[in-house]
C-alpha positions as YAML, in Angstrom:
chain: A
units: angstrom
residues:
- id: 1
  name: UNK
  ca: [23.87, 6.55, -0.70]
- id: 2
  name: UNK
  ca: [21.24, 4.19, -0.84]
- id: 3
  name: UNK
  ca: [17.78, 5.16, -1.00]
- id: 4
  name: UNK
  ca: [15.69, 4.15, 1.53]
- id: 5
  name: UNK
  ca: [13.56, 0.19, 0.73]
- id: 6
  name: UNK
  ca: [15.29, -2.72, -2.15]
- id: 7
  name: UNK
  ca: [14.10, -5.58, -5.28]
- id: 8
  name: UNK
  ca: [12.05, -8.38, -4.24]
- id: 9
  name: UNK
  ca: [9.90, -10.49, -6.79]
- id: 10
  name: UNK
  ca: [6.35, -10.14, -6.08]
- id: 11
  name: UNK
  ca: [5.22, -11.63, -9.24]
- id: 12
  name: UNK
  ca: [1.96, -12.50, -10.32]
- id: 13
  name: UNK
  ca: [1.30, -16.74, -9.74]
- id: 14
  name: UNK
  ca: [1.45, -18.26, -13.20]
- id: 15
  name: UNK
  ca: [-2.04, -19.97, -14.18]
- id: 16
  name: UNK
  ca: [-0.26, -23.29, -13.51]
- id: 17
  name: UNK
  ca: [0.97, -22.77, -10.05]
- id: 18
  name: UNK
  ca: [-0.70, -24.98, -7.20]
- id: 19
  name: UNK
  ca: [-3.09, -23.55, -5.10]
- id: 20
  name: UNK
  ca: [-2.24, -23.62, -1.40]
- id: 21
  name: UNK
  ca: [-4.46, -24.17, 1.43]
- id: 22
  name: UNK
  ca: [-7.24, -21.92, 1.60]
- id: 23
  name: UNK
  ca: [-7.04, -20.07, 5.17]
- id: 24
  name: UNK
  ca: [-9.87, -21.29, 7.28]
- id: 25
  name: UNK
  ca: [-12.68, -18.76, 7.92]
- id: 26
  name: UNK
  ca: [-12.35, -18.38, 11.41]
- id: 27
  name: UNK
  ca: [-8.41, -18.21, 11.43]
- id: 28
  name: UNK
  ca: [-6.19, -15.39, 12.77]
- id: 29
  name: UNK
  ca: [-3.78, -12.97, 11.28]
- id: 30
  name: UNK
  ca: [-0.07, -12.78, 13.06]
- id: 31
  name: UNK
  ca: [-1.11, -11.86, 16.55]
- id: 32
  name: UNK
  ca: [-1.08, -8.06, 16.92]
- id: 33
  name: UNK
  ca: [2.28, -8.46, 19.36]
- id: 34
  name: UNK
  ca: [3.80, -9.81, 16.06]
- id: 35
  name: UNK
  ca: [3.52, -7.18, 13.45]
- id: 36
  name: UNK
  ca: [6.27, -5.10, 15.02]
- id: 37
  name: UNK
  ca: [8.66, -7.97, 13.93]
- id: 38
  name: UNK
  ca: [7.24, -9.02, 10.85]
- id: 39
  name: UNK
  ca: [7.50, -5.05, 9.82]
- id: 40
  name: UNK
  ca: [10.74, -4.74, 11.28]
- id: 41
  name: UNK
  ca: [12.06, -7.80, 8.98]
- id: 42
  name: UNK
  ca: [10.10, -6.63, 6.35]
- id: 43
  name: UNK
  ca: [12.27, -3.02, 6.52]
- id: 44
  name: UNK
  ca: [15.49, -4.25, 7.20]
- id: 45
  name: UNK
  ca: [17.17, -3.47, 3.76]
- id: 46
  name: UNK
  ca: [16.10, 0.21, 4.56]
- id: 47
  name: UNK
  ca: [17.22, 0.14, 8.33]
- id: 48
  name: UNK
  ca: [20.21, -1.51, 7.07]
- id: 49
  name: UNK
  ca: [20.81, 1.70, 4.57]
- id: 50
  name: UNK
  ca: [18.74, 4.53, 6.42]
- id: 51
  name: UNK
  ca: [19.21, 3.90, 9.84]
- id: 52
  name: UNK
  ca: [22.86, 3.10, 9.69]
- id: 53
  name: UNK
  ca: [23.72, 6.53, 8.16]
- id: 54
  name: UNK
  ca: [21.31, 8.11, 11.56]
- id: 55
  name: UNK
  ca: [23.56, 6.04, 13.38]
- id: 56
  name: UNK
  ca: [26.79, 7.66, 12.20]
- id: 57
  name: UNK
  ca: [25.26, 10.93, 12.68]
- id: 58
  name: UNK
  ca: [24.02, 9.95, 16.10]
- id: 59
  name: UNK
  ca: [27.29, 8.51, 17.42]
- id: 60
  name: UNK
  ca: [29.21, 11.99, 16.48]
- id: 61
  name: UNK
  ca: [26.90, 14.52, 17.49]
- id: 62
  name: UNK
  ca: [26.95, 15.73, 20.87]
- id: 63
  name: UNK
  ca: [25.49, 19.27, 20.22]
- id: 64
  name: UNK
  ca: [23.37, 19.30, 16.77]
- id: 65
  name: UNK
  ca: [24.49, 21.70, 14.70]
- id: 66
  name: UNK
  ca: [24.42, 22.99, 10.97]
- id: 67
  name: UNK
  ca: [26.67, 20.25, 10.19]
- id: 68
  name: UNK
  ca: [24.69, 17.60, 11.68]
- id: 69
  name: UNK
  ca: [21.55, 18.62, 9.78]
- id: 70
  name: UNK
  ca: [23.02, 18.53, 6.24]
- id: 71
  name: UNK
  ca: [24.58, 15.32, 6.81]
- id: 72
  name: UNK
  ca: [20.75, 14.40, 8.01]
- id: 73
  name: UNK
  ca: [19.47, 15.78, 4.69]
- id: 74
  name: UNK
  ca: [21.56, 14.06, 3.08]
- id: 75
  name: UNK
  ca: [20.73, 10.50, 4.48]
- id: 76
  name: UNK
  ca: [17.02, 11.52, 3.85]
- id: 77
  name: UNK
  ca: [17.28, 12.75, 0.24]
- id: 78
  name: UNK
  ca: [18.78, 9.47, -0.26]
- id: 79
  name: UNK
  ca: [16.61, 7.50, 1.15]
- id: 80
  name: UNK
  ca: [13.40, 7.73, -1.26]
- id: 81
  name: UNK
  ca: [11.80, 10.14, 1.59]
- id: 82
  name: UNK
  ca: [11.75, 13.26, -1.46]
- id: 83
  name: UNK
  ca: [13.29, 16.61, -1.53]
- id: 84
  name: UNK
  ca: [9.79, 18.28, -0.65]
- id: 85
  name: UNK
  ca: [9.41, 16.06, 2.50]
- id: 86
  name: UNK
  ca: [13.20, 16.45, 2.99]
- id: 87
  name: UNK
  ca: [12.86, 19.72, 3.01]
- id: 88
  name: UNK
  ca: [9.72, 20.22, 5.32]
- id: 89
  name: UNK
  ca: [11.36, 17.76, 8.17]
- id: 90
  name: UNK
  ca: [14.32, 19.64, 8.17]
- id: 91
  name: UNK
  ca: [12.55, 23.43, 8.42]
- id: 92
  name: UNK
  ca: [10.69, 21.72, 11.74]
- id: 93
  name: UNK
  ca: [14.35, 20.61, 13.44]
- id: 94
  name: UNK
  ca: [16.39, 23.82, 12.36]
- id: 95
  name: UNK
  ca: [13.15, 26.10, 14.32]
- id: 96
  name: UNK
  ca: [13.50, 23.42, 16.92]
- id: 97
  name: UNK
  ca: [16.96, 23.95, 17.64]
- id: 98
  name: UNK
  ca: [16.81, 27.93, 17.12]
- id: 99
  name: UNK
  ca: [14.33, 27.96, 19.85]
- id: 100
  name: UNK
  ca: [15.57, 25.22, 21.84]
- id: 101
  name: UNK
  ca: [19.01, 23.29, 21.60]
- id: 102
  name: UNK
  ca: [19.03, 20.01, 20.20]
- id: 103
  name: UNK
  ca: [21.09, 18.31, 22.70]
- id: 104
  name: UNK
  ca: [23.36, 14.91, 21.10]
- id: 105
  name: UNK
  ca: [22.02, 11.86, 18.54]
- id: 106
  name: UNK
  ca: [19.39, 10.42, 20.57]
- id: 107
  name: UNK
  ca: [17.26, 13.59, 21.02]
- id: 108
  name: UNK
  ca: [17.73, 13.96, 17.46]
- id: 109
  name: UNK
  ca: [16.43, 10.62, 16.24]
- id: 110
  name: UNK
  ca: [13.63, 11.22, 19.05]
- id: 111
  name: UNK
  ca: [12.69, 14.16, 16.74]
- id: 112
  name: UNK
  ca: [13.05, 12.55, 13.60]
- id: 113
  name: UNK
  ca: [11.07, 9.53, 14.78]
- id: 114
  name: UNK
  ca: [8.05, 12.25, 16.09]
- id: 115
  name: UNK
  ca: [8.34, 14.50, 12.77]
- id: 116
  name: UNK
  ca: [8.08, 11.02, 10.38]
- id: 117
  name: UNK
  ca: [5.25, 9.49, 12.28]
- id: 118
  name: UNK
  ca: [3.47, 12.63, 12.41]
- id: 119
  name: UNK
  ca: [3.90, 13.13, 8.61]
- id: 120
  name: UNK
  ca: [2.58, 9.29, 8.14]
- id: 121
  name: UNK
  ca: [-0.51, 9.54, 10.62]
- id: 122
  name: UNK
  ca: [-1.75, 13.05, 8.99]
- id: 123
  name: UNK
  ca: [-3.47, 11.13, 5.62]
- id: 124
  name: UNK
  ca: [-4.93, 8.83, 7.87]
- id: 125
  name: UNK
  ca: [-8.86, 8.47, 7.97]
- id: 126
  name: UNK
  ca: [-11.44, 6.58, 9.08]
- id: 127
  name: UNK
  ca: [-12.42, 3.69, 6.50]
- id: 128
  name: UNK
  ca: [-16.21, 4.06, 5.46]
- id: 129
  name: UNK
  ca: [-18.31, 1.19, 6.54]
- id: 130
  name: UNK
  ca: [-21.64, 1.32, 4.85]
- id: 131
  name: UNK
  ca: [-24.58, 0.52, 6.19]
- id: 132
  name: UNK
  ca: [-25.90, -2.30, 4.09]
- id: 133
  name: UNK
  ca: [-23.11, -4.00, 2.68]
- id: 134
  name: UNK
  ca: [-21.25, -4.85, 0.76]
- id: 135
  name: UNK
  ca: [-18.21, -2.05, 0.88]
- id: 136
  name: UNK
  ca: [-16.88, -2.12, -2.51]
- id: 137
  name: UNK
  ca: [-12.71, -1.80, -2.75]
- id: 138
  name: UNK
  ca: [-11.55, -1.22, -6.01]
- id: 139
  name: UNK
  ca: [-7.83, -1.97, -6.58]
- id: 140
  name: UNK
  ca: [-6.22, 0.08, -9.38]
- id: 141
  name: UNK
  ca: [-2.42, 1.06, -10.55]
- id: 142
  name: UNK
  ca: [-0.41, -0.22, -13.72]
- id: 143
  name: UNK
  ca: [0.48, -3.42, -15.10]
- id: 144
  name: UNK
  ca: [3.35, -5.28, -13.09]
- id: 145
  name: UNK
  ca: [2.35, -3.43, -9.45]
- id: 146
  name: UNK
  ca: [0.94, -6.77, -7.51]
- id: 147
  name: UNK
  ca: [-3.00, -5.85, -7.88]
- id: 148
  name: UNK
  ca: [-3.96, -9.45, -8.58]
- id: 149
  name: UNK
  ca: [-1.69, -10.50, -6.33]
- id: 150
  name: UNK
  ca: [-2.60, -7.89, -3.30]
- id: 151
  name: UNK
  ca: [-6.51, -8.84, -4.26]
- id: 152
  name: UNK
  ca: [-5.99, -12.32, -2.77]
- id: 153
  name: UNK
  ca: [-4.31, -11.35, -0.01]
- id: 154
  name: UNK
  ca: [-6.60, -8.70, 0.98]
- id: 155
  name: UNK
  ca: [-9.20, -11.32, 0.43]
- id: 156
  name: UNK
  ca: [-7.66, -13.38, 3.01]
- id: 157
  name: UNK
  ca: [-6.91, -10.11, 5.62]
- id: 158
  name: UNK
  ca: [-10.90, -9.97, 5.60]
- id: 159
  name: UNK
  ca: [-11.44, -13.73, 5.79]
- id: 160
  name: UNK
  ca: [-9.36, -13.64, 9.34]
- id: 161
  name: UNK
  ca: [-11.61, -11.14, 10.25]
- id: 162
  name: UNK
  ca: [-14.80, -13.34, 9.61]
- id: 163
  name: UNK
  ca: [-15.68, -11.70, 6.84]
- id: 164
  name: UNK
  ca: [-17.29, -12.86, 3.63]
- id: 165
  name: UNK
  ca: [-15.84, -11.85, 0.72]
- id: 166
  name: UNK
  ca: [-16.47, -11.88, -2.85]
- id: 167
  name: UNK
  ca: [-13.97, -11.12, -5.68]
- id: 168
  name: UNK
  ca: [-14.78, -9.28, -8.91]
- id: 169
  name: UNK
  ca: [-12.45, -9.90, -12.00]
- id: 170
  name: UNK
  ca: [-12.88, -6.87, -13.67]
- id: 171
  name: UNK
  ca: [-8.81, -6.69, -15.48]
- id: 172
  name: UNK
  ca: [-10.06, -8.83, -18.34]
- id: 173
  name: UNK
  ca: [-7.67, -7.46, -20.79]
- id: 174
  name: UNK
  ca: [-4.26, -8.20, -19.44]
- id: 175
  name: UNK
  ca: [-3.61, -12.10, -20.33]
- id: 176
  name: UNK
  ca: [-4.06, -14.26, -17.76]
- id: 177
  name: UNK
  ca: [-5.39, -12.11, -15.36]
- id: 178
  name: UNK
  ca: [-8.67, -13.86, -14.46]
- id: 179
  name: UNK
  ca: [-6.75, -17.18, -14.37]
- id: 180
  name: UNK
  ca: [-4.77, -15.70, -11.98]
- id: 181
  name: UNK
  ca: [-7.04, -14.34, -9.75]
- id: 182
  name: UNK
  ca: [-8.97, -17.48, -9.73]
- id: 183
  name: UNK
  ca: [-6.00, -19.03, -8.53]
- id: 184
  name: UNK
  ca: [-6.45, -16.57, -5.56]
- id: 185
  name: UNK
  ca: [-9.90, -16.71, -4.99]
- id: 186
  name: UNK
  ca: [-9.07, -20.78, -3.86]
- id: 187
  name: UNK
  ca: [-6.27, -20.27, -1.58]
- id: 188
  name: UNK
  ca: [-8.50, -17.55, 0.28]
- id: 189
  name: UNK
  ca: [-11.34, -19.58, 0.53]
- id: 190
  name: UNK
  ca: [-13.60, -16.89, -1.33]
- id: 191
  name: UNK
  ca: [-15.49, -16.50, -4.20]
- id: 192
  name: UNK
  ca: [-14.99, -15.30, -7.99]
- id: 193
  name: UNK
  ca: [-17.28, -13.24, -10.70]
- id: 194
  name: UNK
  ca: [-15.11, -13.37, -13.51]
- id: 195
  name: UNK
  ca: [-16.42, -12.76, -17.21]
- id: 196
  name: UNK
  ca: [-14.45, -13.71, -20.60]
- id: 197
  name: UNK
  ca: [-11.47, -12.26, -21.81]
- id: 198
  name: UNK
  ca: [-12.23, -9.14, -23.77]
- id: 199
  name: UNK
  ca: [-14.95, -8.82, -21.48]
- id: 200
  name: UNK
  ca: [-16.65, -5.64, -20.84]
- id: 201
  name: UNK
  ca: [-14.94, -4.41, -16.59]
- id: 202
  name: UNK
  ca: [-18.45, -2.47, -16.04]
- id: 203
  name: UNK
  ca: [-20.83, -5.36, -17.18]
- id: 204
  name: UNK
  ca: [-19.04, -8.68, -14.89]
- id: 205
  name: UNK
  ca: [-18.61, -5.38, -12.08]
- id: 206
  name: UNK
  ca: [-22.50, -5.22, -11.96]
- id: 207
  name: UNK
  ca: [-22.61, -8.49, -12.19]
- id: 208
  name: UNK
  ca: [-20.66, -8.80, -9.18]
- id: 209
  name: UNK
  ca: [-22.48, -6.13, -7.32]
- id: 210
  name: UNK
  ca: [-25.51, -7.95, -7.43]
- id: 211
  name: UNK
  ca: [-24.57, -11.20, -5.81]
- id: 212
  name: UNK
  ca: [-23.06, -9.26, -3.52]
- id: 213
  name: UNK
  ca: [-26.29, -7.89, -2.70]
- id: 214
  name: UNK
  ca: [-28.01, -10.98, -3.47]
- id: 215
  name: UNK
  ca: [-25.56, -13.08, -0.78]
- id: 216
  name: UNK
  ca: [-25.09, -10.10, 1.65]
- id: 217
  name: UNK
  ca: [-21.74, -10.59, 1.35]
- id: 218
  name: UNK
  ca: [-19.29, -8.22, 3.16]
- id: 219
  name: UNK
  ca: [-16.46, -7.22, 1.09]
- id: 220
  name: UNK
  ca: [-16.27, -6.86, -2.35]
- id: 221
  name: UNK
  ca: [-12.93, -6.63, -3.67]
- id: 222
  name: UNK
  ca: [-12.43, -5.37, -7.36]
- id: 223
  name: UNK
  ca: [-9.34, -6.14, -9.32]
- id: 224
  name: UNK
  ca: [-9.12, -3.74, -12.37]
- id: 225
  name: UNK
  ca: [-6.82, -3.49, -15.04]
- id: 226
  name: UNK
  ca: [-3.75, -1.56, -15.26]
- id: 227
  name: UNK
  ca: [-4.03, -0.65, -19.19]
- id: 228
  name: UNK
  ca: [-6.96, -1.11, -21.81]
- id: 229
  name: UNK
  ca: [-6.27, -2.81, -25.21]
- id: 230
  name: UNK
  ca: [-9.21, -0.71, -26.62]
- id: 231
  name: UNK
  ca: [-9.56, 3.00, -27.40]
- id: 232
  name: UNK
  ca: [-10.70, 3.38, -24.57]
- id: 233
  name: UNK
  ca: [-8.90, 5.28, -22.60]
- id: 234
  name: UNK
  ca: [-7.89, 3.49, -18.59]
- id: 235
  name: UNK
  ca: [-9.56, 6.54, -16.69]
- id: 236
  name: UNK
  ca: [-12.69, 6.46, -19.00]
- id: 237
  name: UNK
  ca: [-13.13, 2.92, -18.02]
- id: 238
  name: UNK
  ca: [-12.51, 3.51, -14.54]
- id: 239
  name: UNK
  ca: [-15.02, 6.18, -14.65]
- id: 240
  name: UNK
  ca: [-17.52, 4.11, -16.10]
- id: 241
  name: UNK
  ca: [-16.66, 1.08, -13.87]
- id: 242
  name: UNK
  ca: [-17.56, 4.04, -10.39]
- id: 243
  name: UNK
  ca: [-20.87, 5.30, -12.06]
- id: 244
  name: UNK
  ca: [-21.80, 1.10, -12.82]
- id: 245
  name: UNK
  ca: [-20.87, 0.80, -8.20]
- id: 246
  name: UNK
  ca: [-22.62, 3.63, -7.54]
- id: 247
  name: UNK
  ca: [-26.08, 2.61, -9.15]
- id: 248
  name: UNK
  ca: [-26.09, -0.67, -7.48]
- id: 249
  name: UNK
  ca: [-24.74, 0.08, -4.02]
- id: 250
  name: UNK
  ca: [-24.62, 3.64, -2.25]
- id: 251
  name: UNK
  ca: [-21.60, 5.61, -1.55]
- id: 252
  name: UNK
  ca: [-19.42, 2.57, -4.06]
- id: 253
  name: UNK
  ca: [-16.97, 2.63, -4.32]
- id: 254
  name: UNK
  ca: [-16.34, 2.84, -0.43]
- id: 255
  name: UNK
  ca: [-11.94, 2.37, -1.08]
- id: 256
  name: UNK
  ca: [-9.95, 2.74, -4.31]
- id: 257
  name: UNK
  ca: [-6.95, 1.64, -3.36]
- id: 258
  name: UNK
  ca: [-3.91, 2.43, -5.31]
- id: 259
  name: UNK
  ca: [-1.35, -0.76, -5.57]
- id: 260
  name: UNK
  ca: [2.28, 0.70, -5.69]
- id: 261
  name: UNK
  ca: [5.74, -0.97, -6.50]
- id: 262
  name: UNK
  ca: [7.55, -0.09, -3.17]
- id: 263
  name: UNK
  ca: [11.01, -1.36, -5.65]
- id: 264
  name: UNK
  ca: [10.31, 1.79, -7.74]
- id: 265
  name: UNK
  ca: [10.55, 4.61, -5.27]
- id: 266
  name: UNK
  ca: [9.76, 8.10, -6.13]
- id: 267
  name: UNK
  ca: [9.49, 6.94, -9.73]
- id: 268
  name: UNK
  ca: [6.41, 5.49, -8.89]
- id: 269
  name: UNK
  ca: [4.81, 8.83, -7.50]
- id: 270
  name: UNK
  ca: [4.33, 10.46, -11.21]
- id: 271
  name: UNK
  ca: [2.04, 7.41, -11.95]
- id: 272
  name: UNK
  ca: [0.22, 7.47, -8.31]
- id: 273
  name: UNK
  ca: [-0.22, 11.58, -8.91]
- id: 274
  name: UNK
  ca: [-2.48, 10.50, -12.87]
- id: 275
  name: UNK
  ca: [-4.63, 7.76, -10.69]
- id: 276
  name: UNK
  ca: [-4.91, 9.73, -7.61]
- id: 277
  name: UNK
  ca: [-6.08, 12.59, -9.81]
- id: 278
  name: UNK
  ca: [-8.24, 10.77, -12.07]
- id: 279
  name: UNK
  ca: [-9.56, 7.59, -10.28]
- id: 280
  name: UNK
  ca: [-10.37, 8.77, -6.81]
- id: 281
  name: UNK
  ca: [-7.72, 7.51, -5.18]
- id: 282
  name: UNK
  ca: [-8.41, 6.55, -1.03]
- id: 283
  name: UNK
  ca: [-5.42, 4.90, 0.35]
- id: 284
  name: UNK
  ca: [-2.36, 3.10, -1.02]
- id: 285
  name: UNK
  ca: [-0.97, -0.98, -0.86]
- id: 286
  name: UNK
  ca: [2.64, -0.69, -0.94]
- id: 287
  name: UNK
  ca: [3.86, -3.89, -2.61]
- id: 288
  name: UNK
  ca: [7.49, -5.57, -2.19]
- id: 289
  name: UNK
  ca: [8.04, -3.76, 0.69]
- id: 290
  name: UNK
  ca: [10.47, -6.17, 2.21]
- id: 291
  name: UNK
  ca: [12.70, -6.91, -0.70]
- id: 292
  name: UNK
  ca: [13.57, -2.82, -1.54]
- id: 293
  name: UNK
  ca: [16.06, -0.02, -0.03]
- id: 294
  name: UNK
  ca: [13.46, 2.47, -0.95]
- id: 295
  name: UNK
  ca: [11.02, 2.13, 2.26]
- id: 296
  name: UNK
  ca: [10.73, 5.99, 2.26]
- id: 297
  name: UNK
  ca: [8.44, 6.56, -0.57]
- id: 298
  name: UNK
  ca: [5.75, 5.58, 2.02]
- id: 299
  name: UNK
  ca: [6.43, 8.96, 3.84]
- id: 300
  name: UNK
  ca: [6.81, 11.26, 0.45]
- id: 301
  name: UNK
  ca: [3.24, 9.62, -0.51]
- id: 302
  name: UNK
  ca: [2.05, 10.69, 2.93]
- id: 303
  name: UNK
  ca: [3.16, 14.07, 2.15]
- id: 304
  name: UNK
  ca: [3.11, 14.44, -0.92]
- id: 305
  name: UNK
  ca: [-0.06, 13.13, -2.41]
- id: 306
  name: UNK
  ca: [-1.55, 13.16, 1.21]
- id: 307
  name: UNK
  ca: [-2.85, 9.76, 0.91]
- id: 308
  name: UNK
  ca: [-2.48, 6.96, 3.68]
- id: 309
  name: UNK
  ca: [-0.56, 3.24, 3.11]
- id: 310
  name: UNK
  ca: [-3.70, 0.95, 4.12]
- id: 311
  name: UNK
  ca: [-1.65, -1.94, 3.44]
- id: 312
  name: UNK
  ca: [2.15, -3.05, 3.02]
- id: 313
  name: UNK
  ca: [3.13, -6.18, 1.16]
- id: 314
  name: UNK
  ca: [6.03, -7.64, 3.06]
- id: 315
  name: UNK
  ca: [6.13, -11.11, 1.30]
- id: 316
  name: UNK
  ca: [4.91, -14.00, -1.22]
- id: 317
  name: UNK
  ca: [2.51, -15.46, 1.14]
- id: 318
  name: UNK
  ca: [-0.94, -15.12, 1.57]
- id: 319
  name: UNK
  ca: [-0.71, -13.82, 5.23]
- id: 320
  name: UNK
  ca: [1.95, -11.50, 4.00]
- id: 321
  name: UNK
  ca: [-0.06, -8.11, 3.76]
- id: 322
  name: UNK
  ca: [0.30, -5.98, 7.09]
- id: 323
  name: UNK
  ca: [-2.61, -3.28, 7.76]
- id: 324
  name: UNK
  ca: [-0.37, -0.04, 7.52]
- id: 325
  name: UNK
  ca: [0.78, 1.02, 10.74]
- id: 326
  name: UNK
  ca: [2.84, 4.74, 11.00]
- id: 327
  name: UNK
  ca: [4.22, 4.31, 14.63]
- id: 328
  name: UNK
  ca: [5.55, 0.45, 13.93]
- id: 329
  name: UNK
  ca: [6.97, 1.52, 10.76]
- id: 330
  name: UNK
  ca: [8.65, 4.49, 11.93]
- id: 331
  name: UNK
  ca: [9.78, 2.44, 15.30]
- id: 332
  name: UNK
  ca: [11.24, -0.53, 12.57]
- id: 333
  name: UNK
  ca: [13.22, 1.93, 10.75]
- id: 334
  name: UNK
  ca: [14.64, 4.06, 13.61]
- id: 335
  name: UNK
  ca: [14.23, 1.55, 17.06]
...
């Protein structure tokens, strides 16, 4: 079977590529009535694998029965959702339906839909706002992920929110990178502290801190890099990169957001586990979202690593980052 989200290119804008129109400060986001469609497009290579299979189930099952719940297990384990989650969501329907019968397909997707949203919504936690700004976000995750990429565009989520924003280029090892985000910085209408390539991340971080302070800017977002050409090792660095936050502005960093390849599925969970372990890992952005069959990894990182997706990257464009929402995503796979 096919597991549950599929391959879309989310790569990182060359240095040459044009710089579109920065989003005006005072612009809006999709309307809130449209993020049910934009994340129900964004899904549709895992409805189109996932759901169809609940479908099947659904149209043959009149009482639910051992039979019914394998083939169930069977469409989750394939579906990127993990054999631990798998495993946990299937415990919860079998006591259901001891205690109380299970009666057809719909009440069982009813079930599902209440036992994946609840396993989604349980990570979730209210974002610290400090109370002088600016809240520092750190972006972390390996080489290849999106984090330039999702830096802009997060740039621009807080920019529709009248925000002011400041990016930090703090990957100045990877080649390109701080061309790249500078790139960014212009279509989001924001600005850059960037440093030279080689550069020490702690030294253009405090650097960037202190505008921040300086221009009491709101956001500061923090693109690190994925791997070190030093020997240094990339948790060292990161380590050093908290302590520099922390001295300047109380309680920094406020997010580290992990930026995961939806494309890779529950390969990508070994690598989340090191940075969630070692870097202080807050919340996840779930890249290429809409171009993969493997949607379900965002539930085994619920439960699994208990961490919440914060943000979903359903496209190439600047507006196309989604603040994470459990109930829409569960409705988009399952409606």
């Amino acid at each position: 079977m096919i597991s549950l989200f599929g391959a879309n290119k989310d790569p990182e804008i060359p240095p040459s590529a044009e710089p579109e129109t920065a989003p005006e400060s005072g612009s809006a986001e999709a309307p809130k009535s449209g993020f049910f469609s934009r994340m129900k497009q964004a899904v549709s290579r895992t409805r189109e694998s996932f759901s169809s299979r609940i479908e099947g189930i659904v149209a043959l099952t009149r009482t639910v029965d051992e039979s019914a719940l394998e083939d169930l297990e069977t469409a989750l384990l394939t579906s990127d959702i993990g054999v631990q989650t798998t495993t946990d969501i299937l415990a919860a329907l079998r006591d259901r339906a001891r205690r109380q019968a299970i009666e057809g397909g719909d009440e069982l997707r009813a079930l599902l839909k209440a036992q994946l949203r609840a396993i989604l919504e349980a990570p979730q936690h209210q974002i610290p706002t400090p109370e002088t700004p600016p809240k520092v976000t750190f972006l972390v995750g390996v080489n290849g992920t999106g984090k330039t990429t999702s830096a802009g565009k997060l740039a621009a989520w807080y920019r529709a929110q009248n925000k002011s924003v400041l990016l930090c280029a703090a990957d100045t090892f990877r080649a390109a990178a701080i061309e790249q985000l500078e790139i960014w910085a212009s279509r989001s209408g924001v600005e850059m502290i960037k440093t030279r390539r080689g550069g020490d991340p702690a030294a253009v971080l405090y650097d960037a801190a202190t505008a921040a302070k300086a221009r009491h800017i709101n956001e500061l977002i923090v693109d690190t890099a994925g791997r070190l050409h030093t020997k240094t090792g990339l948790m060292d660095e990161l380590d050093k990169m908290r302590r520099t936050a922390a001295k300047l502005v109380p309680g920094a960093p406020h997010e580290v957001l992990l930026v995961m390849d939806a494309t890779t599925g529950q390969n990508g969970l070994q690598q989340a586990r090191q940075f969630t372990q070692s870097a202080g890992v807050t919340g996840i952005v779930l890249t290429k979202l809409d171009g993969t069959a493997k949607g379900g990894i965002a539930v085994a990182i619920a439960r699994e690593l208990n961490l919440p997706v914060r943000f979903a990257g359903v496209g190439e464009q600047m507006t196309d980052l989604l603040e994470f929402s459990p109930a829409e995503f569960v409705d988009s796979l399952l409606e």
